[in-house]
N, C-alpha and C positions, 0 to 999 in steps of 0.2 A: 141490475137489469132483470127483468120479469116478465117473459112471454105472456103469463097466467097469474094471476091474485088467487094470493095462498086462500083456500079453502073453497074457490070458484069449482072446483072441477069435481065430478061427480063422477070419470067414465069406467065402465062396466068393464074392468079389464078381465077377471078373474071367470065373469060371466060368459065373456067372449073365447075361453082359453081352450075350446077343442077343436073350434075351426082353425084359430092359427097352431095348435098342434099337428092338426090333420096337414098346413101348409108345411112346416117344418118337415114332418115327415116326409110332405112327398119333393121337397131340395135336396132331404139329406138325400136321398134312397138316388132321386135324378141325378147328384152328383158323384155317388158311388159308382154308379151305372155308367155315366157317363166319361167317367175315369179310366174303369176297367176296359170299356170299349176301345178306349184310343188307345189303351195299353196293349191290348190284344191286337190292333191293327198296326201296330210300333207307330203312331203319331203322335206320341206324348212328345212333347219341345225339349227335351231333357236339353239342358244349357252345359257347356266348356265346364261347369264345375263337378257335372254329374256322369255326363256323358264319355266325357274325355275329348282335347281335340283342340286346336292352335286357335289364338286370335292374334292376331296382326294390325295395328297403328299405322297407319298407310297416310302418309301427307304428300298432297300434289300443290302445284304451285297454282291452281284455282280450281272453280270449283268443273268437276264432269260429271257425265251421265251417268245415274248410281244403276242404270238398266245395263247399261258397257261396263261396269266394273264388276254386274253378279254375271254377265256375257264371258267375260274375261275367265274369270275362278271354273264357273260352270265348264267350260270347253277343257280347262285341265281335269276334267273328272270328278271335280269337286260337287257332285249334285249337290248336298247338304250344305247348305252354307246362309250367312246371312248376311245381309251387307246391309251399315248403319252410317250414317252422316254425322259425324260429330262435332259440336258447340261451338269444337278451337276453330278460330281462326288466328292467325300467324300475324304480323305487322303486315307485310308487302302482301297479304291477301291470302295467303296459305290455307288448304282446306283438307281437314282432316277426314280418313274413313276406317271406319274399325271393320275389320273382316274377320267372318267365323268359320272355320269349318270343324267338321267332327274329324279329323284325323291330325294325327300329330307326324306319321309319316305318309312319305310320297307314297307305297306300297300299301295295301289292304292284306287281310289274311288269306283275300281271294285273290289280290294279283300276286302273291307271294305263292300259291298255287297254281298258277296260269304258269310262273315263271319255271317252277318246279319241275314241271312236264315238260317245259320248251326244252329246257336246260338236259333234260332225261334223254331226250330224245336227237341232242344234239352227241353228246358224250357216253349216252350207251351205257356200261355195264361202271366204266370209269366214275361215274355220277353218285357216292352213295349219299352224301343229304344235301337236301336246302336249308338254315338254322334261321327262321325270323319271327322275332319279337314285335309286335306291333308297338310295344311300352320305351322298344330299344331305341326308336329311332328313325331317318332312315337310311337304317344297311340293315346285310344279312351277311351271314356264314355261307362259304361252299367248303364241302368238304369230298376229296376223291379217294378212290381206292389205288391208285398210282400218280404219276406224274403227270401235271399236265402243266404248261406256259403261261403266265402271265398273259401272254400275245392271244393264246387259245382260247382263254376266256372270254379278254378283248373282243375278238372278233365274234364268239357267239354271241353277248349280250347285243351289236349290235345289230346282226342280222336278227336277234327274236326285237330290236327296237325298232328297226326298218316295218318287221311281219305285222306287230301289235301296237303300232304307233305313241308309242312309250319311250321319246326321243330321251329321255335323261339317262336310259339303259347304255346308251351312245358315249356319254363321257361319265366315269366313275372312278374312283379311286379304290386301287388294290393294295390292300397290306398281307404280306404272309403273316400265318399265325404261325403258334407251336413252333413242334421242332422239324430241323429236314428231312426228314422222313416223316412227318405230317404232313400230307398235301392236303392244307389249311387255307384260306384264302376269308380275310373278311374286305366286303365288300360296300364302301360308304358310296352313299347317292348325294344327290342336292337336297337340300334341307327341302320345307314346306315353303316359309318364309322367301327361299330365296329363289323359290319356281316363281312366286306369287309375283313376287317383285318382279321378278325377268317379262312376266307373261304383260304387267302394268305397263312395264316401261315400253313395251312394242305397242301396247294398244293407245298408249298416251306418251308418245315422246313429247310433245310439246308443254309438255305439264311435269314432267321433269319427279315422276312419285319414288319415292323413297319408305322403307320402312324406319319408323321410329320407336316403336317396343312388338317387340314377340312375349305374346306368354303361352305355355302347354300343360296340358294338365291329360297323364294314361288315362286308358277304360278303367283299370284295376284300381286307380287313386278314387276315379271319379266315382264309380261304385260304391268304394267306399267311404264317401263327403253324403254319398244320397242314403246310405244305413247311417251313416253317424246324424244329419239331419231330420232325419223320420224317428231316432233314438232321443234327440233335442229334445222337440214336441212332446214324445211322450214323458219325459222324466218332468218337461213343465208343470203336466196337465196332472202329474202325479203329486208334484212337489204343491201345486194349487190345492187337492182334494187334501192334503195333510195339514198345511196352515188353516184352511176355511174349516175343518174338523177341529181343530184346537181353538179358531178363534170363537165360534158358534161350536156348532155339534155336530154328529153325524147326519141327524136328520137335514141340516143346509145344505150338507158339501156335495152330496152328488149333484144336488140341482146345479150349482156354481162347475161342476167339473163336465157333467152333461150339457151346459150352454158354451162352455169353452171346445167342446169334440164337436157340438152341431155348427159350431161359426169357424172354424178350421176344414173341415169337410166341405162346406161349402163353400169357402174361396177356392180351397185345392179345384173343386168345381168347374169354377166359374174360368180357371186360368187353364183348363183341360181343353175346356169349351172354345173359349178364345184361340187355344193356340200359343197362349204366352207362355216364356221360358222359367222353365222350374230351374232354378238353381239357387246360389248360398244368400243371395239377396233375397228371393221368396220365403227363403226359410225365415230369415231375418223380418220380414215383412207379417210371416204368419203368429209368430215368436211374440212380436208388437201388439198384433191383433190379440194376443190372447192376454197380453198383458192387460190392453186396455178394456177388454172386457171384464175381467175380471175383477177390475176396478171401480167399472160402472156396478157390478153383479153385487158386488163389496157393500156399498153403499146403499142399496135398496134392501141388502140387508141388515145393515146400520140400522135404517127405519125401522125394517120390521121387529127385529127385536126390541126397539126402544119401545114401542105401539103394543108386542106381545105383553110388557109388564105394565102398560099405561090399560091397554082395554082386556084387562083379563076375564071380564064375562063375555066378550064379539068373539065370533068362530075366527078361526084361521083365515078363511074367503075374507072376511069381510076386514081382517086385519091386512093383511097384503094388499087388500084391491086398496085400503085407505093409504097407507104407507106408498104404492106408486103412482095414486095420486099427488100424494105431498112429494116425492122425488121430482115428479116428471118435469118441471122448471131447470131442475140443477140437471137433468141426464141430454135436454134437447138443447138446453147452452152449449154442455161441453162437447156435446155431437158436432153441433154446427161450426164451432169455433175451428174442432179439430181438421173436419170437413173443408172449413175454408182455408184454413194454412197448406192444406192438401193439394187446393184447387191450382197452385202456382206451379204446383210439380207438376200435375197431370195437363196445366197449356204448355210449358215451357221445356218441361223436361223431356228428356229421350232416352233409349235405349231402357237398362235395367234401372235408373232413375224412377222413369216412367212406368214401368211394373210396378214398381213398389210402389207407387201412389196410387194405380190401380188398386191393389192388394191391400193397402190400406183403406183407401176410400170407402170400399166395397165393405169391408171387414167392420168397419166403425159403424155404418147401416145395421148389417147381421148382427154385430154385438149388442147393440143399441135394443135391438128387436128382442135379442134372444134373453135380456136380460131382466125385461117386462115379463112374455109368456112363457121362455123355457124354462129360467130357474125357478121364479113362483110357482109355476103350474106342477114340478116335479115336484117340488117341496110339497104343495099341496097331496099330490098322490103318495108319496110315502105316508105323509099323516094321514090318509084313509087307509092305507092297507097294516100304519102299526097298531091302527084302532081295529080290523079285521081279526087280526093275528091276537090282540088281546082277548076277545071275542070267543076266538076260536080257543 
């Protein structure tokens, strides 16, 4: 199959190659910018694998208002959260909802400080800490400088749940630590999972919701998936610049490693923009994109070096511009092909499915692009500035 008859096509790529430099430039720089922006404003979508924070499998026995079910989360404190409609359906009609939030425990660092002061204020000099780990769970440590009751505790947490409307303060389980003469006390609350579910089952008895998987993932984990994933990419884009230097030469690889940084940079972009969730799937998605760039990038270099030893009197320009001319059949096939396998994820699919088809889709365009004017055009300028430096 053949969009174009080999040797129809004459277009001026190489001729054209400062204006869509000058574009390049101003995606990449717009999506640096654009990144840093929501990064300084904290709107970046950081996702459960980065951010840290529970998701929840929630199946009711039909479908409800997905506006009542972020109503529901949101009223327990949950500002941050996302609520998704998922695929399964059940035999007898069952309909499934995935719920996110950024925390893993009922408590915050800041209501674990709210709580600190109440508790100070209640027990006086008696009080010396409050112990809570956001990564722990949800409980905390009390810890006194003398004796205080089980019953004593009881009763403050529930008059600060009465004051701060933090009903789960109200029913907790007390375990002594240490030894007796430790007045130790850790202090276990209701799970996330199992507020979420209580607060379902009130706002939809008649739907009968149940949890079907919990998964959590710390800040401190997730932190460190989002440096181990930003270390991914670059060990890629690294291990790329060292094959395309042994397969070709130095003078190729940066162009090939320079079109893999400009078409990553600019998805990261484009999902800053949107709004879309950065997590282990995007990385995965970006990882793809650079694969197949790289692949396309591969091949138009194939060309050109077969063309460098076939027209050894035609300049550089005029070897490249020929060489993607003659690719351009094989690169807009396997674009569109790829593009249309894609199209099924991005009607059908949802959730992080659906990202990654974005990310894809998007990415296969930019790749596409970049491996016409970013890598030719770099190749090209390095051979004007090693013929400079000769020169010189």
């Amino acid at each position: 199959m053949e969009f174009f008859k080999p040797g129809s096509l004459n277009i001026d790529f190489v001729g054209k190659r400062k204006g869509f430099i000058a574009l390049s430039i101003i995606l990449v720089l717009g999506s640096i910018a654009v990144f840093t922006w929501k990064q300084l404003a904290d709107s970046i979508n950081w996702g459960i694998d980065f951010a840290g924070g529970t998701v929840i499998d929630m199946e009711f026995a039909k479908e409800v208002d997905i506006g009542e079910v972020r109503k529901a989360v949101t009223d327990l404190g949950y500002d941050k959260n996302v609520i998704q409609r998922a695929a399964f359906v059940g035999k007898e009609g069952q309909v499934e909802y995935i719920i996110r939030v950024e925390r893993i425990a009922i408590l915050s660092e800041k209501d674990a400080g709210k709580l600190r002061e109440g508790l100070g204020g209640i027990f006086g000099d008696k009080m010396e800490r409050l112990i809570f780990d956001a990564d722990s769970g949800d409980q905390f440590e009390l810890r006194f400088s003398e004796t205080v009751t089980e019953s004593e505790i009881r009763a403050a947490l529930k008059k600060l749940s009465e004051s701060t409307g933090r009903t789960e303060l109200a029913s907790v389980v007390l375990r002594k630590q240490g030894k007796e003469d430790q007045h130790r006390y850790m202090v276990l609350m209701t799970g996330v999972a199992a507020q979420i579910e209580k607060a379902m089952k009130k706002a939809f008895p008649k739907e009968s919701p149940s949890v079907r998987k919990v998964e959590f993932v710390g800040p401190q984990v997730g932190s460190k998936l989002r440096t181990d994933g930003i270390l991914a990419m670059i060990y890629a884009i690294a291990g790329i610049l060292i094959y395309v230097a042994f397969r070709f030469n130095l003078q190729f690889a940066p162009g090939a490693v320079l079109a893999l940084a400009h078409d990553a940079v600019i998805v990261i972009g484009l999902f800053a923009l949107l709004g879309l969730e950065f997590n282990l799937t995007f990385v995965a998605a970006i990882l793809t994109v650079i694969g197949y760039s790289v692949n396309d990038t591969i091949v138009v270099y194939d060309r050109i070096r077969e063309n460098l030893a076939r027209f050894r009197s035609q300049s550089l320009d005029v070897v490249i511009n020929t060489s993607l001319n003659e690719v351009l059949n094989r690169t807009v096939l396997t674009s569109l092909t790829t593009v249309f396998a894609l199209l099924g994820l991005l009607v059908i699919g949802f959730g992080e499915i659906q990202d990654f088809a974005i990310a894809m889709t998007f990415g296969v365009v930019v790749g596409t692009y970049s491996s016409i004017y970013v890598a030719g055009s770099t190749t090209i300028w390095l051979e004007a500035l090693a013929k400079k430096m000769r020169r010189a």
